[in-house]
C-alpha positions in Angstrom: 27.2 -61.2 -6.4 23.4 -61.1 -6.8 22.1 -57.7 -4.9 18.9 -60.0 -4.1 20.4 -62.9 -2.2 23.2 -61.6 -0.9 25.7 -64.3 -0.8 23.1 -67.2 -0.9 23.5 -69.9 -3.4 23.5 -68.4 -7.1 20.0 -69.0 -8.7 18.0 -69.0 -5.2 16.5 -65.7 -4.3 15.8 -64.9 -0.5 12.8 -66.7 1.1 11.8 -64.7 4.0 10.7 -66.9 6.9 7.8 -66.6 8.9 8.4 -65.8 12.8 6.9 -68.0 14.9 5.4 -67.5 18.3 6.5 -69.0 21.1 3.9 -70.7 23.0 4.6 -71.9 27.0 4.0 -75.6 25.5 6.8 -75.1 23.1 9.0 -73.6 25.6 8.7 -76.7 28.5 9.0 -78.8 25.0 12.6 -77.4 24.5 13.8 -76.1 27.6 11.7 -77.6 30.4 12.9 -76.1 34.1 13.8 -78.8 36.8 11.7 -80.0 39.7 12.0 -77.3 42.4 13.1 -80.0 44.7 16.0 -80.4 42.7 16.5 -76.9 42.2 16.3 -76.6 46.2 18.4 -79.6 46.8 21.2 -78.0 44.3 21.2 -74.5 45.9 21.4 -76.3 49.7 24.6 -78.0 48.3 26.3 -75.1 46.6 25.9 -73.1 50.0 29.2 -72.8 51.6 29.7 -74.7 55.0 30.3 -71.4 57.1 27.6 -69.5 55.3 24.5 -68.3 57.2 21.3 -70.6 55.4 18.7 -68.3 56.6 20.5 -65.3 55.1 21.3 -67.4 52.0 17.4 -68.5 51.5 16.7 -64.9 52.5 18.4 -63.4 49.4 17.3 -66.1 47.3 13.7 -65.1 48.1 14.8 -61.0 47.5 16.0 -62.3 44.0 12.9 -64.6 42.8 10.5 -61.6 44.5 12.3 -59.3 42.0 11.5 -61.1 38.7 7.8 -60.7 38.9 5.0 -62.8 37.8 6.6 -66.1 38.9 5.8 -69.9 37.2 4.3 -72.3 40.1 7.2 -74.0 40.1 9.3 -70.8 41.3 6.7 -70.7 44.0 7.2 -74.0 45.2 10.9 -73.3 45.4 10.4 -69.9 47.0 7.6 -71.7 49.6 10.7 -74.2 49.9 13.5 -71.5 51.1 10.7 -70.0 53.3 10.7 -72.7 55.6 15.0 -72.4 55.6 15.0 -68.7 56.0 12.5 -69.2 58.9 10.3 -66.4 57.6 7.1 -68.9 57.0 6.0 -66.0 54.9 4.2 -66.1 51.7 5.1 -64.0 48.7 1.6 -62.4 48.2 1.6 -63.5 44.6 1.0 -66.9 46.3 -1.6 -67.0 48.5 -2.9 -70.1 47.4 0.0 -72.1 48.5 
């Protein structure tokens, strides 16, 4: 084997690629997040029947508080379980809401 290519085809040498950055565009191009609504709507259902939803919303909040700067859409959903948890508290990231 060629020590340039390394197991590439024989005769090609190894083209190094160019990274590219990823812009937010690119990102909601390829892996766009749901409506919060849905999101919401999907986490309502998957809470168990005997489960608390106030506690449930509650530690969904402590979780999305956690990941820092959020997307407006995370805020929505966080304003969202608010109003379930009872708290009508905003995250102070959101203050506009």
């Amino acid at each position: 084997m060629d020590k340039h290519n390394d197991g590439l085809a024989p005769g090609r040498p190894e083209r190094r690629r160019r990274a590219r950055r990823v812009t937010v565009a690119t990102m909601r191009a390829v892996s766009p997040l749901p409506p919060p609504e849905e999101v919401f709507a999907d986490w309502l259902l998957s809470v168990p029947h005997d489960a608390d939803l106030e506690t449930a919303a509650q530690r969904k909040i402590a979780l999305i508080d956690s990941r820092g700067a959020l997307h407006p859409d995370v805020l929505r959903l966080r304003t969202l379980l608010a109003v379930v948890a009872g708290t009508g508290t905003q995250s102070t990231r959101a203050g506009n809401l």
